[in-house]
py3Dmol code that shows the C-alpha trace and the ligand (Angstrom):
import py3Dmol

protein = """\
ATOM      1  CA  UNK A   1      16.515  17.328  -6.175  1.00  0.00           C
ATOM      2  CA  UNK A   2      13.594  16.091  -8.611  1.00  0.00           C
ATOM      3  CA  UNK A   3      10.544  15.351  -7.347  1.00  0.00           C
ATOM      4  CA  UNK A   4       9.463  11.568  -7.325  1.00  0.00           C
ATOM      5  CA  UNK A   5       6.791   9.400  -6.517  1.00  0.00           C
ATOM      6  CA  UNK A   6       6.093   5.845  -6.409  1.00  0.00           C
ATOM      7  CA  UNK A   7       2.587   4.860  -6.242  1.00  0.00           C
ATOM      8  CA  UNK A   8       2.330   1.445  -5.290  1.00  0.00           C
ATOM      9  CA  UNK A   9      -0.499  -1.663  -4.893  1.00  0.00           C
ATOM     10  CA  UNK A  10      -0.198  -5.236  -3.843  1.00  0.00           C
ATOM     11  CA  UNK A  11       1.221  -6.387  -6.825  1.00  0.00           C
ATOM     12  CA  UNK A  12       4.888  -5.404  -6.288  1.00  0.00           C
ATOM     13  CA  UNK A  13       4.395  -7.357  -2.808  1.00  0.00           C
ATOM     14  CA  UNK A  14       3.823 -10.706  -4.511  1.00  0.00           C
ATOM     15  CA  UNK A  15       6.799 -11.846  -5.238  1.00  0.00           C
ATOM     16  CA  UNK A  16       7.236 -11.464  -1.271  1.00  0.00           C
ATOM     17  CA  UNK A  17       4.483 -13.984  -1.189  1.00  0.00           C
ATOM     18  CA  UNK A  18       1.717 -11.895  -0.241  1.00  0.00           C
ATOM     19  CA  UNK A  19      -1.438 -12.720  -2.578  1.00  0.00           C
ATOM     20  CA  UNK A  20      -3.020  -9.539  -4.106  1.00  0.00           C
ATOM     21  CA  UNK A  21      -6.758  -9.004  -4.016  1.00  0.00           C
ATOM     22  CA  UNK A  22      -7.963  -8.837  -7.654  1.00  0.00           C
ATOM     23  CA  UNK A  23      -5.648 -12.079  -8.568  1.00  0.00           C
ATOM     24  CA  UNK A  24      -7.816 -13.914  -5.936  1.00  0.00           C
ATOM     25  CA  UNK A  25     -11.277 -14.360  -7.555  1.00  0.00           C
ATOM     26  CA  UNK A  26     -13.021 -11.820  -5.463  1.00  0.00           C
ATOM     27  CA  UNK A  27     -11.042 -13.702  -2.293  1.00  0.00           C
ATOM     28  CA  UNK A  28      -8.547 -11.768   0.593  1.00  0.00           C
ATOM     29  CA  UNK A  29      -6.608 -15.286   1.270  1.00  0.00           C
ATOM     30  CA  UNK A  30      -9.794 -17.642   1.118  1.00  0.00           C
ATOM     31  CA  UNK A  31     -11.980 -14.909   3.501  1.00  0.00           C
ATOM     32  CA  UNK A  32     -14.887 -13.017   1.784  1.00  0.00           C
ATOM     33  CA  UNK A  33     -13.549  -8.993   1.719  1.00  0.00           C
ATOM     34  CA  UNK A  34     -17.533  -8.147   3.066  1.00  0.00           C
ATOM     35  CA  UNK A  35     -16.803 -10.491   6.161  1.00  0.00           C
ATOM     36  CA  UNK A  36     -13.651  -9.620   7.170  1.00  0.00           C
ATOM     37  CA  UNK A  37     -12.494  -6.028   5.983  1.00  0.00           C
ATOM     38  CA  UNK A  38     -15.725  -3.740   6.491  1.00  0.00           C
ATOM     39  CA  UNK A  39     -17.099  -1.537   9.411  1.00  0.00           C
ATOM     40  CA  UNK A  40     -20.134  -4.180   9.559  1.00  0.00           C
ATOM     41  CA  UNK A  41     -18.050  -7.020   9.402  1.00  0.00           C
ATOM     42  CA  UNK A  42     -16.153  -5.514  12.606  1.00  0.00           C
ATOM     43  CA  UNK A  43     -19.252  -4.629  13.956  1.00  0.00           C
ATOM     44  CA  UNK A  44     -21.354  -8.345  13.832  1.00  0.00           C
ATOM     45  CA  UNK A  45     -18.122 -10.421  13.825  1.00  0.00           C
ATOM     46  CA  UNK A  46     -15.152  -8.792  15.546  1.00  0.00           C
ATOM     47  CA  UNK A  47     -12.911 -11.806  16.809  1.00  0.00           C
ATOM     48  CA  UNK A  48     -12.963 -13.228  12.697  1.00  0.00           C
ATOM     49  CA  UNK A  49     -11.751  -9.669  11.792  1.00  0.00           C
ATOM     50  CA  UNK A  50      -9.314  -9.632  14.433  1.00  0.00           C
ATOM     51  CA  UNK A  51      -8.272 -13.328  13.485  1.00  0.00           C
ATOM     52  CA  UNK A  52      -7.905 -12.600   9.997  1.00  0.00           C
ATOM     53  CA  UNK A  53      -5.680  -9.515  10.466  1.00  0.00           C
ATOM     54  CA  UNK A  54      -3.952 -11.224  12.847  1.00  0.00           C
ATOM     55  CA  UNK A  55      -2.844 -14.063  10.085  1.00  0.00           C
ATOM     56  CA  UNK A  56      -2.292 -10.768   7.610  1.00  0.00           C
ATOM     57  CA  UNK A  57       0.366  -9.321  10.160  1.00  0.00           C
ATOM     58  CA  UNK A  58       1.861 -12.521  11.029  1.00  0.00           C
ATOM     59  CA  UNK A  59       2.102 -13.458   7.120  1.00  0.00           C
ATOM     60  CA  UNK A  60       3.809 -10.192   6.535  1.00  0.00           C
ATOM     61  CA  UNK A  61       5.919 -10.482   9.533  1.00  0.00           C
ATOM     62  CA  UNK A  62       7.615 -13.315   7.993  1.00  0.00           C
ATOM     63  CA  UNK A  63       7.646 -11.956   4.541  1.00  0.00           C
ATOM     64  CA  UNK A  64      10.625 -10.144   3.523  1.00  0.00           C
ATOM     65  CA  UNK A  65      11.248  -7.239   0.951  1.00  0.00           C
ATOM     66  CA  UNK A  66      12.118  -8.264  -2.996  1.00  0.00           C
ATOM     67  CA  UNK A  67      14.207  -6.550  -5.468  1.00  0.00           C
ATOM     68  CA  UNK A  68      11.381  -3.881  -6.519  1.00  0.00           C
ATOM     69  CA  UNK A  69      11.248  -2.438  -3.058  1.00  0.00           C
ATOM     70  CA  UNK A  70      14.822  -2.471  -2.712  1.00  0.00           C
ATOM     71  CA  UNK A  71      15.697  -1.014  -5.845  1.00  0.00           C
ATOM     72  CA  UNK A  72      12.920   1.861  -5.023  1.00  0.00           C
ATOM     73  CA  UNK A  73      15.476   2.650  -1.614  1.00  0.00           C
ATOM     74  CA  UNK A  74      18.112   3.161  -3.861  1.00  0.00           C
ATOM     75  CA  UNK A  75      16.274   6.009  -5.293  1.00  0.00           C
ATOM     76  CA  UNK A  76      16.515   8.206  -2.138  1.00  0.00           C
ATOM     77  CA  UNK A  77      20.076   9.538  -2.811  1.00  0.00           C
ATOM     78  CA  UNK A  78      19.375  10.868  -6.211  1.00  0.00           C
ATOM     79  CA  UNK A  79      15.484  12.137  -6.089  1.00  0.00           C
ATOM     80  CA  UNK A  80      13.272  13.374  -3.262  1.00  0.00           C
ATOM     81  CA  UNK A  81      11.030   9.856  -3.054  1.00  0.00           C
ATOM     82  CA  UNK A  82       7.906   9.756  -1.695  1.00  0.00           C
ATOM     83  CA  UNK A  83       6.406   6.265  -1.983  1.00  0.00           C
ATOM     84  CA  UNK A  84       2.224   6.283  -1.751  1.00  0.00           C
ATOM     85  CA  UNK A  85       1.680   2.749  -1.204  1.00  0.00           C
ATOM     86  CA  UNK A  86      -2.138   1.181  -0.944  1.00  0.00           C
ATOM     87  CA  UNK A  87      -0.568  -2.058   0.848  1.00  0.00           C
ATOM     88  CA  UNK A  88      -1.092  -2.432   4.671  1.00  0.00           C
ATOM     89  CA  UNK A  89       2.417  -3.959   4.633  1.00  0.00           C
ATOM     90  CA  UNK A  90       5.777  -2.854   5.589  1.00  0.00           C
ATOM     91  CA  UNK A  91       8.216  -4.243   3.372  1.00  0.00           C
ATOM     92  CA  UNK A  92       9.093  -0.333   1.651  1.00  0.00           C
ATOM     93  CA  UNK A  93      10.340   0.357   5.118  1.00  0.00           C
ATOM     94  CA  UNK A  94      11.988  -2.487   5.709  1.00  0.00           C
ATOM     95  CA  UNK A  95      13.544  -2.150   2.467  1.00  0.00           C
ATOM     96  CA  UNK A  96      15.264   1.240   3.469  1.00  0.00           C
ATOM     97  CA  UNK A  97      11.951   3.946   1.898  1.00  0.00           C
ATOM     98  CA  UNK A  98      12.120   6.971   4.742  1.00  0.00           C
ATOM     99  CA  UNK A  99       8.991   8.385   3.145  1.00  0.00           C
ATOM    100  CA  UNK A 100       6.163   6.472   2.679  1.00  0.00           C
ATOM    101  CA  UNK A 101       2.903   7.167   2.680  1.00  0.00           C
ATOM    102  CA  UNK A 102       0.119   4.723   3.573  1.00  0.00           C
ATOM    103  CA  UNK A 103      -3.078   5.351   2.032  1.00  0.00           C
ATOM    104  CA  UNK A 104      -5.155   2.122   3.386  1.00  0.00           C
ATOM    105  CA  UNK A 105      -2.961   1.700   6.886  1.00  0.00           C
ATOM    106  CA  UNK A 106      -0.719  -0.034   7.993  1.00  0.00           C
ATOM    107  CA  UNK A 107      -1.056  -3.736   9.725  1.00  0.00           C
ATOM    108  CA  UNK A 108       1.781  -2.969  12.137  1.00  0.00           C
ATOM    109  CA  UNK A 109      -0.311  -0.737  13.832  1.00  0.00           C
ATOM    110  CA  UNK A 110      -3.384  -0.597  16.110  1.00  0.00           C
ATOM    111  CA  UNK A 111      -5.506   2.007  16.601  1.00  0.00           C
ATOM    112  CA  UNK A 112      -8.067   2.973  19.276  1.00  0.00           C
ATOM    113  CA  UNK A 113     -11.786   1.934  18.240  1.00  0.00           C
ATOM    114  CA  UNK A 114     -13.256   5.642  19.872  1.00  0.00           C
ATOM    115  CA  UNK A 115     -10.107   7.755  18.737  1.00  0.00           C
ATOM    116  CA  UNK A 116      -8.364   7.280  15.082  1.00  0.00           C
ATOM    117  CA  UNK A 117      -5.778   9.601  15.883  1.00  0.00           C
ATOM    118  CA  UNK A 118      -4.398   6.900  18.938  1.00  0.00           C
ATOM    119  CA  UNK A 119      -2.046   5.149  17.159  1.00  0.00           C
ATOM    120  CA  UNK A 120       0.119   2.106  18.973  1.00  0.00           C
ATOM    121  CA  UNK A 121       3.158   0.306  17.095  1.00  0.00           C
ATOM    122  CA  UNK A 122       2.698  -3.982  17.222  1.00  0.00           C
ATOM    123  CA  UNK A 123       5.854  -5.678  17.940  1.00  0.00           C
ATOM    124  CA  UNK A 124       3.903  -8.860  17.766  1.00  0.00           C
ATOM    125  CA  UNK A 125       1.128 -10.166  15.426  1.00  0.00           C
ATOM    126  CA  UNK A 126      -1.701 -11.130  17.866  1.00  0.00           C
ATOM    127  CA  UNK A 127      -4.546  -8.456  18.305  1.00  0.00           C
ATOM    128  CA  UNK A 128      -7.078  -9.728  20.525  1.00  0.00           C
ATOM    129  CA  UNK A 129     -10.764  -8.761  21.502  1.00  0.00           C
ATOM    130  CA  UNK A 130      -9.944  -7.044  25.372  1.00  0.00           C
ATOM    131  CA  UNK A 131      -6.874  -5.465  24.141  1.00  0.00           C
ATOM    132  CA  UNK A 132      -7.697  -2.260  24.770  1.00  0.00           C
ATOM    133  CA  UNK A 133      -5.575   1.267  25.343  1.00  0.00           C
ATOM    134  CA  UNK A 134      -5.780   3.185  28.491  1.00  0.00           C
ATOM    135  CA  UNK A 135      -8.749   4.710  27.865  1.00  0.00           C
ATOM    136  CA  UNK A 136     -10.342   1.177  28.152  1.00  0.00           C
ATOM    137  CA  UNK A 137     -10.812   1.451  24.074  1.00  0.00           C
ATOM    138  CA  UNK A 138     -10.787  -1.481  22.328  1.00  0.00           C
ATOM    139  CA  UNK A 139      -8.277  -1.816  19.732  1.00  0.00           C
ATOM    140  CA  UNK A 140      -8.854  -2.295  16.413  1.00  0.00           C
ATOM    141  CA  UNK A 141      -5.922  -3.118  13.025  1.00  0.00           C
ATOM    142  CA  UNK A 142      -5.056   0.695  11.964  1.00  0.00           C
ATOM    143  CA  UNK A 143      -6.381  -0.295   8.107  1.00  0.00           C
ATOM    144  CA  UNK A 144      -8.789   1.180   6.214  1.00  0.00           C
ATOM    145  CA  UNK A 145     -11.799  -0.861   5.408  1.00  0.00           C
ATOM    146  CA  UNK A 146     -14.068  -1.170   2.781  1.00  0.00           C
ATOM    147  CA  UNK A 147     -16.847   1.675   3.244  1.00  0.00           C
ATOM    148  CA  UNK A 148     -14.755   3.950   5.366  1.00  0.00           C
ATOM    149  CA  UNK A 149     -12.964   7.309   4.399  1.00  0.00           C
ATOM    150  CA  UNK A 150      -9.363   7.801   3.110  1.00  0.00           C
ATOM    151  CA  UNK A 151      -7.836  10.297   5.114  1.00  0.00           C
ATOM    152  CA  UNK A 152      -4.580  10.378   3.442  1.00  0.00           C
ATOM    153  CA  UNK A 153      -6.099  11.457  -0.108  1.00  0.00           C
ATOM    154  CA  UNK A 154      -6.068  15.030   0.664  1.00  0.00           C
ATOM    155  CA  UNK A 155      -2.036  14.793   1.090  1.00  0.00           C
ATOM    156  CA  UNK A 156      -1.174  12.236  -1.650  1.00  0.00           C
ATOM    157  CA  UNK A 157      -2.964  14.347  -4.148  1.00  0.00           C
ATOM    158  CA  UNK A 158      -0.579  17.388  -2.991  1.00  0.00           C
ATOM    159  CA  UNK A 159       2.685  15.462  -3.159  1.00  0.00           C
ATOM    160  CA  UNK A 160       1.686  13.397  -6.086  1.00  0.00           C
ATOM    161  CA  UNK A 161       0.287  17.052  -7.853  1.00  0.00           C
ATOM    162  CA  UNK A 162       4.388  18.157  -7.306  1.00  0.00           C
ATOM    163  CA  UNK A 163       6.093  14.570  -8.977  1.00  0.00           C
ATOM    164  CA  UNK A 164       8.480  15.018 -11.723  1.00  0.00           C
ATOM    165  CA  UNK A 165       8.662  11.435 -12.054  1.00  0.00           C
ATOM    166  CA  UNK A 166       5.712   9.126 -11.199  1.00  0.00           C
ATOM    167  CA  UNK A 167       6.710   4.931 -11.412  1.00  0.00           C
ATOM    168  CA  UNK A 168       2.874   3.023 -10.996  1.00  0.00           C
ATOM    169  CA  UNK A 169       3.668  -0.625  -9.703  1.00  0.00           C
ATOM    170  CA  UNK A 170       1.456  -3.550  -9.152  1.00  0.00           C
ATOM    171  CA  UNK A 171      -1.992  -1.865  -9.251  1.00  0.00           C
ATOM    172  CA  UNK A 172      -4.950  -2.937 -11.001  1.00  0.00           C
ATOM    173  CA  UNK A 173      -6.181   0.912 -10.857  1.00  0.00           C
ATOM    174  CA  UNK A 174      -9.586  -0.224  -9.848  1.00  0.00           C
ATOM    175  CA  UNK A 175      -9.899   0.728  -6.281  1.00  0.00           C
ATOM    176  CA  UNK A 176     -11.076   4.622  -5.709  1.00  0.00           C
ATOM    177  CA  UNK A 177     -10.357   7.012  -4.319  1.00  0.00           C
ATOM    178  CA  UNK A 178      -6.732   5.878  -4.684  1.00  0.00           C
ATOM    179  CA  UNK A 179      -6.865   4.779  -8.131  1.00  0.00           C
ATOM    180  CA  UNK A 180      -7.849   8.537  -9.227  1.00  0.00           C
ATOM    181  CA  UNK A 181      -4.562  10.336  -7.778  1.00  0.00           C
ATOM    182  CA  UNK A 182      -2.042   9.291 -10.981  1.00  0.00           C
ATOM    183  CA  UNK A 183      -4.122  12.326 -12.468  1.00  0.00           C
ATOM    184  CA  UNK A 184      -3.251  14.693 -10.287  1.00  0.00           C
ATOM    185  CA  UNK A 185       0.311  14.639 -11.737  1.00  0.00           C
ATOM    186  CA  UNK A 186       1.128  17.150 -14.236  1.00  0.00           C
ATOM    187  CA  UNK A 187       0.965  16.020 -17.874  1.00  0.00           C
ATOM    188  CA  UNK A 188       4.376  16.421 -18.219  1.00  0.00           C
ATOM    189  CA  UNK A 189       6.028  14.212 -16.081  1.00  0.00           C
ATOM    190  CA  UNK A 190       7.583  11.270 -16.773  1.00  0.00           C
ATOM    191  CA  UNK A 191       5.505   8.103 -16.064  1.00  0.00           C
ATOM    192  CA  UNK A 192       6.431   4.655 -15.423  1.00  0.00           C
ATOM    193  CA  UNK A 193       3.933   1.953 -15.432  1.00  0.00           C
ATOM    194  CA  UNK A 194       5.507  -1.477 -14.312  1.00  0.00           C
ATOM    195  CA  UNK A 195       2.576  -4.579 -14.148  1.00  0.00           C
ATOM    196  CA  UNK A 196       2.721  -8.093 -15.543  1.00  0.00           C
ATOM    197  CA  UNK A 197      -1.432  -8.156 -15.713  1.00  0.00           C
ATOM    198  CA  UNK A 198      -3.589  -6.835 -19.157  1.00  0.00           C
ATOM    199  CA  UNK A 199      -5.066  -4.307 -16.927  1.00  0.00           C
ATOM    200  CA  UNK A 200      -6.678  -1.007 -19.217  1.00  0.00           C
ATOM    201  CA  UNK A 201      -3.864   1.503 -19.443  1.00  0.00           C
ATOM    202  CA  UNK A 202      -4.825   4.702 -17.339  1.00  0.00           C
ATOM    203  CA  UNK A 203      -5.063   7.838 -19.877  1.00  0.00           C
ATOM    204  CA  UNK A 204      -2.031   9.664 -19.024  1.00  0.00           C
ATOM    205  CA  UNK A 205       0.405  11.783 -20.628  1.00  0.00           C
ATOM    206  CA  UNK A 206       4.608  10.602 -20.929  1.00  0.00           C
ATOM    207  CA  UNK A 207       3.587   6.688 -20.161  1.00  0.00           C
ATOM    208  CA  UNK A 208       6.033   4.077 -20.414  1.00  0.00           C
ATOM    209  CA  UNK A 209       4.875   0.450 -19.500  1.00  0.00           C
ATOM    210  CA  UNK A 210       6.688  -2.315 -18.497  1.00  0.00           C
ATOM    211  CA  UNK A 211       4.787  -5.178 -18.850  1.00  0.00           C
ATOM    212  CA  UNK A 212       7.450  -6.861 -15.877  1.00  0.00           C
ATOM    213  CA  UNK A 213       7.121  -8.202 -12.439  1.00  0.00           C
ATOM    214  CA  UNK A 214       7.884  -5.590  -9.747  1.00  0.00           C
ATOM    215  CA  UNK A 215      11.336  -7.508  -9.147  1.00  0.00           C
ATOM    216  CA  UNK A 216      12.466  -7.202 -13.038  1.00  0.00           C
ATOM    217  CA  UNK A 217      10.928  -4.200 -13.886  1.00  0.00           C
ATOM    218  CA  UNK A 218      11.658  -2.014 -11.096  1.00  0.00           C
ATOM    219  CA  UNK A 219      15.047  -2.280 -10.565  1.00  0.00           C
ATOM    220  CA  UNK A 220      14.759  -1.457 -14.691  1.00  0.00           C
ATOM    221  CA  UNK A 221      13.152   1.647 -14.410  1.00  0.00           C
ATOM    222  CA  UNK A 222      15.508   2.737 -11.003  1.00  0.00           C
ATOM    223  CA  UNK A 223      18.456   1.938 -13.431  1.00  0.00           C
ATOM    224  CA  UNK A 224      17.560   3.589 -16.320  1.00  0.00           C
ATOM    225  CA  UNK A 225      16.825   6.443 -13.535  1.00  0.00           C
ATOM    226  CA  UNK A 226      19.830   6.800 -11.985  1.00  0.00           C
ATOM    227  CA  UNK A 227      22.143   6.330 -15.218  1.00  0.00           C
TER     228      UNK A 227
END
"""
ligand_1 = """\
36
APR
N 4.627 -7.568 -10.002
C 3.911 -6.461 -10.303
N 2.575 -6.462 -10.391
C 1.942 -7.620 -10.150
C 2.619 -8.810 -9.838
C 4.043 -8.758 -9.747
N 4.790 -9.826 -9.455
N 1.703 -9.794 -9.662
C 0.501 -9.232 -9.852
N 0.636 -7.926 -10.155
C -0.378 -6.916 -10.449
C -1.652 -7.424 -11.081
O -1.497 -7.529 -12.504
C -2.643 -6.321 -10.703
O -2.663 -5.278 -11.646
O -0.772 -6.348 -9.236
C -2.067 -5.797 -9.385
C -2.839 -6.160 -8.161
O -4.080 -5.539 -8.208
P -5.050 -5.579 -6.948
O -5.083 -6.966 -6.410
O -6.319 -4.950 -7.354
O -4.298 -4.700 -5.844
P -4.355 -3.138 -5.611
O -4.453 -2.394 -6.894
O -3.254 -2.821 -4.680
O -5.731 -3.004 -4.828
C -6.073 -1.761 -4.306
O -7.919 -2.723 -3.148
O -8.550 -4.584 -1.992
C -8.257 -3.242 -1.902
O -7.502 -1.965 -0.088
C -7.115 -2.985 -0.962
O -5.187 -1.589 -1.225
C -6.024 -2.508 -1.871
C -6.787 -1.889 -3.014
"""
view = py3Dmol.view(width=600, height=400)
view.addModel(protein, "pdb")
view.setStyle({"model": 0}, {"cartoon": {"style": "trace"}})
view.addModel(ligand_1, "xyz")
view.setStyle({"model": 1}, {"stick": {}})
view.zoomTo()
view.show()
């Protein structure tokens, strides 16, 4: 089976009706990203981080997959699909993606404040200060934050360094480290590029853009794909 990866951003969640970051004037959902998404914010103000997670999850608790991440499932029986995905959500899984790979988290998890290998699976959307693991930990959302390493780079670079096929969707490209890993795959892959914004085409070899929404576009690249 070919190799293929997806590497995704929040843009192919918004037709979900999640907002993206960059589309929001500097704004995460009306919070500043310095008050509520960084190591300091957690440290001076850690009930408004846990608050405004706890709206995140519960927002994407109620949001449901569209046709881009449903079209990407369909991929599965035809390539060997790994999706890297910089969203915090879990709409590719929901969708029906086995393999997905979250560089930034993932909002359905916790994770223990003194361990970041304790990992604990939310059924529910409330996180609260004094929920702690049985260690006596607090628990904090399993997301990376602004200011704190990427763990998963090492391994996205190796499975994006192997993709025959690479489809980009919804990603402004301006966030590193992830932004940098569409050059680890070789030059001559096929690329897809599928994003309604004028963001600055990345300088890659075998590009095609669609200048779509995830929900048209996608399912016209997986098409075009699997015919
Ligand atoms: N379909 C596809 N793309 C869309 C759509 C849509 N319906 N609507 C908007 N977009 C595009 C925008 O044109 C933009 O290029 O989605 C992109 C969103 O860009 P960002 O908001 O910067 O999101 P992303 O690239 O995922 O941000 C990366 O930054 O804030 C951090 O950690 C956060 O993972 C996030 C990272």
């Amino acid at each position: 089976m070919q190799k293929l990866v997806v590497f995704s951003g929040a843009g192919i969640s918004a037709e979900s009706g999640l907002r993206t970051f960059r589309d929001s004037d500097g704004l995460w959902e009306e919070y500043r990203v310095e008050d509520v998404a960084t190591p300091e914010a957690w440290d001076s103000d850690p009930e408004l981080v846990q608050h405004f997670y706890n709206l995140r999850r519960k927002q994407i608790m109620e949001a449901t997959p569209n046709a881009a991440h449903i079209a990407l499932a369909d991929l599965e029986s035809r390539f060997d699909t790994t999706i890297i995905t910089q969203n915090i959500d879990d709409l590719h899984e929901r969708a029906g993606c086995k393999n997905v790979l979250h560089l930034h988290g993932e909002i359905m998890k916790a994770r223990s404040t003194e361990d970041p290998d304790l990992l604990y699976e939310l059924n529910d959307w409330e996180l609260k200060i004094g929920n702690k693991n049985q260690q006596g930990h607090q628990l904090r959302p399993h997301v990376v934050w602004f200011g704190e390493a990427v763990p998963m780079i090492p391994i996205a670079q190796s499975v994006i360094a192997q993709a025959e096929i690479l489809i980009i969707v919804g990603t402004s490209l301006n966030v590193y480290p992830a932004a940098g890993l569409i050059h680890y795959a070789p030059s001559h892959s096929l690329k897809y590029l599928v994003d309604p914004g004028d963001l600055r085409l990345p300088d890659i070899n075998n590009l095609t853009v669609l200048r779509e929404k995830a929900g048209t576009g996608v399912p016209m690249v997986v098409k075009a794909l699997l015919n």
